[in-house]
C-alpha positions, -999 to 999 in steps of 0.1 A, spaced: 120 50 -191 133 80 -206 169 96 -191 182 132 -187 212 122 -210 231 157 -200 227 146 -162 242 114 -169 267 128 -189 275 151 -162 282 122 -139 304 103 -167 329 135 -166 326 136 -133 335 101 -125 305 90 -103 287 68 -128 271 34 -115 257 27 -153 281 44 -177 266 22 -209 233 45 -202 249 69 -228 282 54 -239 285 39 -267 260 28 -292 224 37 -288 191 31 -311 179 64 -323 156 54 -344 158 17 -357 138 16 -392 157 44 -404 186 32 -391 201 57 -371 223 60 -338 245 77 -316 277 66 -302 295 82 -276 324 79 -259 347 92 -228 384 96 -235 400 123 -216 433 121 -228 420 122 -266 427 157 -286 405 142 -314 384 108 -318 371 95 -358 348 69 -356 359 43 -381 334 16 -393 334 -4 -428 356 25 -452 341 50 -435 357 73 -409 340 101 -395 354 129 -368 331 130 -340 320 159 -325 341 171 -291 307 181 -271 328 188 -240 363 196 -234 371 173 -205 369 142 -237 335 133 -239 327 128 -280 295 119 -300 288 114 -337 253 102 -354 254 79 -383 224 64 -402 219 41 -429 239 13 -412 237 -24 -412 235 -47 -380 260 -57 -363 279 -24 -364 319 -36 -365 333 -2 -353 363 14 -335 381 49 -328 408 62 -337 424 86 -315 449 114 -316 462 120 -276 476 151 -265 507 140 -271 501 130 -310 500 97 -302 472 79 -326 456 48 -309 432 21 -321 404 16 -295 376 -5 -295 347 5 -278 343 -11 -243 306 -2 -241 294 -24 -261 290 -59 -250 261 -66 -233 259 -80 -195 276 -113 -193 266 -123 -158 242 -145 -152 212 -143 -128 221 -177 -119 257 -172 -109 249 -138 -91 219 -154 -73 246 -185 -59 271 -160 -52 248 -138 -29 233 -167 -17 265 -178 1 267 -211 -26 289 -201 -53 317 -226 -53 334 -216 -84 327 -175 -81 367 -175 -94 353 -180 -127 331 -152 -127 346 -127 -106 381 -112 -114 399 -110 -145 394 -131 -177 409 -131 -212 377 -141 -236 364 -130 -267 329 -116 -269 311 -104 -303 344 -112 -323 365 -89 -304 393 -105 -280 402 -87 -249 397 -92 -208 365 -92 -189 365 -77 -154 343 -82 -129 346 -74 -90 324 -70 -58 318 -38 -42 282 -32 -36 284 1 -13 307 20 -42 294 52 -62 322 45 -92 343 10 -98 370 17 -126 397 -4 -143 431 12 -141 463 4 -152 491 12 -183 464 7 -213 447 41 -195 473 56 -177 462 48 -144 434 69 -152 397 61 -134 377 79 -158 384 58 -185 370 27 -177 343 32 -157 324 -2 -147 289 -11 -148 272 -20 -118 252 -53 -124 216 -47 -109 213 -53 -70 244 -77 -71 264 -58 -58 289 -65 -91 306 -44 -114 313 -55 -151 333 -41 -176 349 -60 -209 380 -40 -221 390 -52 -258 425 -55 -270 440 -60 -236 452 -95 -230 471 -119 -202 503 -100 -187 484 -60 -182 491 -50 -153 454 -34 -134 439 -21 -98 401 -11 -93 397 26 -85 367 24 -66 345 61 -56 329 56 -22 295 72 -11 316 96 12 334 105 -20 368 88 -11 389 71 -45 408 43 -32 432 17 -52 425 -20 -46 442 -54 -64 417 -78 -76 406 -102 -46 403 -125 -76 436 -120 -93 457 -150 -100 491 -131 -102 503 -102 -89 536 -76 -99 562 -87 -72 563 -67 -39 567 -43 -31 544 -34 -63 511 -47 -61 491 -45 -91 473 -70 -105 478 -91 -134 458 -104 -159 467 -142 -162 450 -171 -172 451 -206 -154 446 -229 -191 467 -249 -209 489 -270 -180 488 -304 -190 486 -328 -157 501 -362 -152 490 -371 -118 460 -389 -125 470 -419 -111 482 -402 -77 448 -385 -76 427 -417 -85 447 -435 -57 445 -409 -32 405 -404 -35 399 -438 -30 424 -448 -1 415 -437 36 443 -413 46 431 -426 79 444 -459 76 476 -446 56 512 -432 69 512 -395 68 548 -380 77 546 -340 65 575 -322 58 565 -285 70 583 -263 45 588 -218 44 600 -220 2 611 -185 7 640 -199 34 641 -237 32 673 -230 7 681 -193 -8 703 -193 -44 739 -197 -30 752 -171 -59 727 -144 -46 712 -154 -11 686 -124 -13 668 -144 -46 642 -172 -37 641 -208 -56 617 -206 -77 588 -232 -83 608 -251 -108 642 -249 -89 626 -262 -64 613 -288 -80 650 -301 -88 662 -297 -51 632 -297 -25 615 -324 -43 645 -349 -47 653 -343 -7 620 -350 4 619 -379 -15 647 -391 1 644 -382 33 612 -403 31 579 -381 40 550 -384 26 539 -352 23 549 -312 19 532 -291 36 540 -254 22 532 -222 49 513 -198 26 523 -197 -12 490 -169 -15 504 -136 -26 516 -115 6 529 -82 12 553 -86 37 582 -116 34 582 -113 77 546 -126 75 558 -158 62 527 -156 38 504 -154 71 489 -118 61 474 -128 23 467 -100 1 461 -123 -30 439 -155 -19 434 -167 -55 473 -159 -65 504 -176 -61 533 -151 -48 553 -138 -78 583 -145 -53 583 -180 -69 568 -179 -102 535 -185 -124 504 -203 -111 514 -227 -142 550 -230 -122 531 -241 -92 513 -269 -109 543 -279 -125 554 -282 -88 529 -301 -74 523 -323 -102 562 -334 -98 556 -339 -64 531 -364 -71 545 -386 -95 575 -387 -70 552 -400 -44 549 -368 -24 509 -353 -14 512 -311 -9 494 -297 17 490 -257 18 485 -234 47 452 -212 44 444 -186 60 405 -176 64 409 -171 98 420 -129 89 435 -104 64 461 -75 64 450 -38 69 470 -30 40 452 -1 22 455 -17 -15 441 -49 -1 407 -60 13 398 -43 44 371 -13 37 372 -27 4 345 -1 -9 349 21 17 329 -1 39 331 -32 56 326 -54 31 348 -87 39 352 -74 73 323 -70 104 315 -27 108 323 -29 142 360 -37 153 349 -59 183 339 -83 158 358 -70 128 398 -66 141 418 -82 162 445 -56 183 470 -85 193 474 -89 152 465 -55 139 443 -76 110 408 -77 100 387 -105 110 361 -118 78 328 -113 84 313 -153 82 275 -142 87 278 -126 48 265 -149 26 295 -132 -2 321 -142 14 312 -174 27 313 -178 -12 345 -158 -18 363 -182 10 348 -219 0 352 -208 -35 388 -202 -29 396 -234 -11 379 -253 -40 400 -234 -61 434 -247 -50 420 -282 -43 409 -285 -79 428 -260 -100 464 -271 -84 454 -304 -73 465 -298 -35 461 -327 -12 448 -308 18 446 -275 34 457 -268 73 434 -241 83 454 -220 104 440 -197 136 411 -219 136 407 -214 175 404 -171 168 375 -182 144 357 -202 167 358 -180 197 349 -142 197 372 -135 228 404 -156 213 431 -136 224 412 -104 230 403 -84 268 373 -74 284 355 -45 261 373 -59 228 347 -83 219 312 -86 213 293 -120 224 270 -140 206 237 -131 201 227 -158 230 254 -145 251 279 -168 242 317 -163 227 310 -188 208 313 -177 168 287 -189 157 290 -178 118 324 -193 119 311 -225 133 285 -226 104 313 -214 77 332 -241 89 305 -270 90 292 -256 50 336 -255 38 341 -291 48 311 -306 39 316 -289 1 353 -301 5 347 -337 13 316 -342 -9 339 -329 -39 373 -340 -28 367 -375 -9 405 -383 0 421 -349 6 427 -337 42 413 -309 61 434 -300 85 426 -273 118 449 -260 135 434 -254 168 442 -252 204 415 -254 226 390 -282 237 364 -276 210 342 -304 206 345 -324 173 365 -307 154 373 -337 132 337 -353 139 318 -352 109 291 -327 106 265 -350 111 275 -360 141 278 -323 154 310 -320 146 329 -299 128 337 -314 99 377 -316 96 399 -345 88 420 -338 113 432 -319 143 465 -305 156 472 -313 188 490 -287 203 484 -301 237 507 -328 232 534 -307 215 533 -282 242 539 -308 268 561 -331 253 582 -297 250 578 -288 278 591 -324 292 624 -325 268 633 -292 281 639 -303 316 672 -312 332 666 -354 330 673 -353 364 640 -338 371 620 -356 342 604 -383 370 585 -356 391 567 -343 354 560 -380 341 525 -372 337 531 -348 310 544 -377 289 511 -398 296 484 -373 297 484 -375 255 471 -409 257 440 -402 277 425 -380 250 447 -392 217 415 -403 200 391 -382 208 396 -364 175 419 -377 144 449 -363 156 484 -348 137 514 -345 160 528 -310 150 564 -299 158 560 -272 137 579 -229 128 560 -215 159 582 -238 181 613 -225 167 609 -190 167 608 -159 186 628 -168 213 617 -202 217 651 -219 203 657 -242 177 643 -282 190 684 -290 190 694 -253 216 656 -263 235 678 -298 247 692 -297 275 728 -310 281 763 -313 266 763 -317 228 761 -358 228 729 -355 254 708 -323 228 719 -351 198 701 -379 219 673 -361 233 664 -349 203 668 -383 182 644 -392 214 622 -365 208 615 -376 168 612 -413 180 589 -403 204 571 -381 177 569 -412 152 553 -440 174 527 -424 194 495 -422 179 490 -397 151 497 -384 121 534 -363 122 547 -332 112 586 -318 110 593 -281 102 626 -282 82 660 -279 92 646 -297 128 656 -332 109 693 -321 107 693 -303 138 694 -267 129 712 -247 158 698 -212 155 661 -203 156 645 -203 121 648 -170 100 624 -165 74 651 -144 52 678 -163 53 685 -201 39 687 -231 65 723 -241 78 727 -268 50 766 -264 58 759 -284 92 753 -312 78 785 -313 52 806 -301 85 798 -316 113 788 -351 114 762 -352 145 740 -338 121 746 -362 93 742 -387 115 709 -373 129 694 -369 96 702 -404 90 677 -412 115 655 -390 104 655 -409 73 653 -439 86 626 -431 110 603 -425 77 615 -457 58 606 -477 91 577 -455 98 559 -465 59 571 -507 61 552 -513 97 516 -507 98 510 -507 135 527 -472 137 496 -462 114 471 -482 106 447 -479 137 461 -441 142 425 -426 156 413 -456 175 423 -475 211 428 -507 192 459 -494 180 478 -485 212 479 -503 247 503 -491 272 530 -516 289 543 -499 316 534 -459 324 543 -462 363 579 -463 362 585 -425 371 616 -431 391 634 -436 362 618 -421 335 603 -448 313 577 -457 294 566 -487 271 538 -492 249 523 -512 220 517 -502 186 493 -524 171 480 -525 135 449 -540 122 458 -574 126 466 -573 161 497 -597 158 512 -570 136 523 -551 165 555 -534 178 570 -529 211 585 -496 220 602 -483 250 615 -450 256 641 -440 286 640 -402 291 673 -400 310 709 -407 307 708 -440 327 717 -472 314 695 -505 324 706 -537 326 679 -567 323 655 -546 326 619 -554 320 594 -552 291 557 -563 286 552 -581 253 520 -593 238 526 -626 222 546 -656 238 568 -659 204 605 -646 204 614 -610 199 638 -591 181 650 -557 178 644 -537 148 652 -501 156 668 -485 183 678 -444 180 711 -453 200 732 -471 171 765 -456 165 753 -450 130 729 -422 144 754 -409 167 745 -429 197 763 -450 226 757 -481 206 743 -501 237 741 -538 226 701 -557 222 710 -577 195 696 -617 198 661 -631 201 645 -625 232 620 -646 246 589 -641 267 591 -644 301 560 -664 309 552 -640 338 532 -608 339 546 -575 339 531 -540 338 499 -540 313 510 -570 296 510 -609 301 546 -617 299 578 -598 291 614 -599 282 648 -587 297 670 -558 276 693 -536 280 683 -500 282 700 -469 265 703 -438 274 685 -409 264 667 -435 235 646 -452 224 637 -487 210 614 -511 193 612 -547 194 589 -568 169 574 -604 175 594 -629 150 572 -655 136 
């Protein structure tokens, strides 16, 4: 099919090509000759020779806005050429010609990624350092099907759009351009045209590193070359039920969890914090990190909540190689990471993904569907098969390139409804009527299945707060398809409860029982986690209520309360040594309590020792998700605030017996169902002087009581403490 060359020409200069290799570069004239014309755009170029074996010859200047030309004949193929260029300026530069490589994407990979089933598209997509037909340099590719004109930009052209003008790759919707000589470390955006003639700057969805805010620009950067030495950890944790394992996750904001004390406005980096974060967890005894958003971000007071960069680690803390330094010393200290993800919505920031190519292309059209006011962000749009690829592809991504033990899907409940946190005219139902998501619900079945089939013992985790059904059902059984659940139902109650005057606990007992009539009706995570600490809401230590010797024994109640009811348990920082003010996200935590003052030694003490006892008994986690594991003692003693239950493991005569007194009272012989008509002895109480508390004495065997009490067949006398908590365990 023959071309009007001057028309397309016409479009180069103007900047509103879809196919620029039409007419740049080299082209056939006639091939038994041989003889051909090359042509190329450089608008910044005074002069351009055309240098190939010893030949150089000027080319021809056929239009003043830098478009050149120059036939040759009598050639041999493969033609090795370049340019040399004299700039306005007298600068002489070396280019090789980016029109010449041929397409590089295959059908295959652009029929997957339109199909909604491209789990890898962050090998294809975005930037990559390669080297096609002997030349080394970076190949670019990028998604914007509704754009007239995609160009690279960036310091090799100035920032100049019309000197890298992409090709559009068929009815992909995919623009390709290989740029020789540039390498890892250029700095690049896409200036993209759109059909209403608009030019607008965006990063790379796909980059892997960005310039460090408030610049934005991509950066070329490759992910090779990190050697790993966590396969044992990962060998272990794909074949061992988490399920049947203890989980205690150490919720962690790098950006404030500890600031450098010579500048406090400079963050840790990845390896800093690999010689301080790592070491304290470690100690303090959790199993797991889980970090809030290390994805690039704009804005620090997002705490990485509004991502910009979804296949980049924030250049507030180093390299992606950094990060997998970091989690591979995380695992050969015994530690699983768990990341915060975020496919729930994205930032309206213009260099970002909203109207990416002047449409909306991640986003729904209409802002029912496509924004959410309460935020201010864009919602993605689930029903396009793209970016159900973009977003699997990206949690595969961190998964297997960084070795990530889990994700915690956060906002899941704003996915799954259409109305989450909207009013009447700011939403759009279903197509049956519903407000039901229904893409979302679908998106979320296809993520987890691909997730789990890959990635056997990670953990999908959903942070969701309504009454969903089967959320952490498996797909097959209608469910969702998650690992596990938040329950924010119990946290909000069980805060709710510790904020009360004691004297008043009794007439709100229920709120400490409800829990256990729904505790395993998904695989549940105990979360006490930033939101509770912020905006008002008080630090867990200011929410007790009190003098200062009640707030330490509350909340010592509080974490032993968190740590033997059902379910795995999360701790945002700073709570274990009780933090006083509400959590900052600029500023470091108060590490100086804990060298001042020695309440909050003592409390983290127990934290510590919470976790050590937590991983050595079994029945606080081996039957986490199923009735076997728990039987209530005695719920019904309201009048004085306490209750008593049974952990059990496995083996059923693994079991511990825990009672908790919610006010400042102390009980003398007071009554306790246990299980098993052997003696008993006490094995942790929050009320030892150690951990700040009145020291009330249990020590001694206790024996069975051959006489029924509460839930259980026979029981023992103690002494209660006040404002704690205690176990007993059967000694055999």
């Amino acid at each position: 099919m023959s071309i009007d060359i001057v028309a397309e020409l016409d479009r180069i200069i103007a900047s509103d090509q879809h196919d620029p290799f039409q007419v740049l570069g080299f082209h056939f004239i006639d091939r038994q000759k041989p003889s051909a014309v090359i042509r190329t755009f450089q608008p910044l170029a005074e002069s351009v020779r055309l240098v190939f074996g010893s030949q150089k010859i000027d080319m021809y200047k056929m239009r003043p806005e830098g478009l050149f030309e120059t036939v040759i004949s009598l050639f041999t193929e493969p033609l090795d050429y370049h340019f040399e260029s004299t700039l306005y300026n007298g600068t002489v530069k070396i280019i090789h010609d980016p029109y010449r490589a041929l397409p590089q994407l295959t059908e295959f990979d652009s029929h997957l990624f339109n199909n909604g089933t491209h789990y890898h598209i962050d090998e294809r997509l975005g930037s990559h350092a390669m080297t096609i037909d002997g030349l080394a340099g970076v190949l670019f590719r990028v998604w914007a099907p509704a754009a007239r004109r995609v160009s690279v930009i960036g310091d090799f052209n100035y920032w100049d759009g019309r000197a890298h003008q992409m090709r559009a790759i068929g009815s992909t919707g995919i623009w390709e351009l290989f740029i020789p000589d540039l390498q890892e470390g250029d700095l690049y955006k896409y200036e993209i045209r759109t059909q209403n003639m608009e030019v607008l700057e965006k990063i790379d969805p796909l980059q892997f590193s960005a310039e460090l805010r408030p610049k934005s620009a991509s950066m070329v950067t490759g992910l090779g070359g990190y050697e790993w030495h966590d396969q044992d950890w990962v060998a272990r944790r794909d074949s061992t039920s988490i399920y049947k394992s203890p989980v205690s996750i150490y919720e962690v904001h790098l950006g404030s969890w500890r600031r450098d004390p010579a500048n406090v406005d400079r963050f840790l980096s990845f390896r800093e914090l690999v010689d301080t974060l790592i070491p304290y967890v470690k100690e303090m005894g959790f199993t797991h990190i889980e970090l809030m958003p290390v994805m690039e971000h704009p804005l620090d007071e997002s705490w990485g909540y509004q991502v910009t960069g979804y296949f980049s680690t924030s250049s507030r803390f180093g390299t992606p190689t950094d990060f997998m330094f970091f989690v591979d010393q995380c695992h050969l200290n015994g530690i699983g990471v768990i990341l915060d993800w975020v496919p729930s919505h994205f930032p309206t920031d213009g260099h970002s993904l909203g109207r990416f190519d002047g449409t909306a292309l991640y986003e729904h059209e209409d802002e029912r569907q496509g924004f959410h006011p309460e935020w201010g962000t864009f919602l993605f749009n689930y029903g396009r098969k793209e970016v159900m690829s973009f977003l699997i592809s990206n949690a595969i991504f961190w998964l297997e390139k960084f070795h990530v033990d889990g994700l915690r899907v956060d906002a899941v409940a704003s996915m799954l409804y259409l109305d989450y946190s909207r009013r009447e005219g700011q939403w759009l139902p279903n197509p049956h009527g519903g407000k039901e998501n229904l893409d979302a619900i679908e998106f979320m079945k296809h993520l987890n299945s691909v997730v789990y089939g890959r990635f056997p013992g990670v953990a999908m985790m959903a942070e969701e707060s309504t009454s969903f059904y089967g959320v952490s059902k498996p797909t097959d059984a209608g469910g969702l398809g998650f690992g596990y659940k938040w329950n924010m139902g119990w946290m909000n109650d069980t805060l709710a409860y510790f904020a009360r005057d004691p004297l008043y606990r009794k007439f709100h007992h229920n709120a400490l029982t409800f829990s256990l009539l729904y505790a395993f009706s998904e695989n549940f995570v105990l979360p006490l986690s930033h939101d509770e600490v912020v905006h008002g809401k008080r630090s867990l230590l200011a929410k007790m209520p009190g003098d200062e010797w009640q707030q330490f024994a509350n909340l010592r109640l509080l974490f032993f309360y968190l740590w033997t009811h059902p379910g795995k348990k999360i701790l945002f920082m700073g709570g274990e040594f009780g933090q006083l003010s509400e959590w900052y996200c600029k500023t470091s935590l108060d590490w100086h309590l804990v060298e001042e003052r020695p309440r909050h030694q003592q409390l983290q003490g127990f934290v510590k020792t919470l976790n050590a006892f937590y991983k050595e008994h079994r029945a606080l986690w081996e039957e986490d998700h199923s009735y076997s594991g728990f039987q209530w003692l005695d719920f019904k003693d309201v009048n004085n605030s306490i209750i008593s239950f049974a952990r059990k493991a496995t083996d059923t005569q693994d079991h511990l017996v825990c009672l908790l007194n919610f006010t400042p009272q102390v009980h003398y012989d007071y009554k306790v169902g246990v299980l098993a008509d052997v003696p008993y002895q006490l094995v942790l109480s929050s009320d030892n002087a150690e951990f700040g508390g009145s020291n009330i004495d249990n020590n001694g065997i206790k024996m069975p009581i051959h006489e029924p009490f509460g839930e259980a067949p026979m029981h023992i006398k103690i002494t209660v403490p006040p404002l704690g908590g205690v176990i007993f365990r059967p000694k055999r």
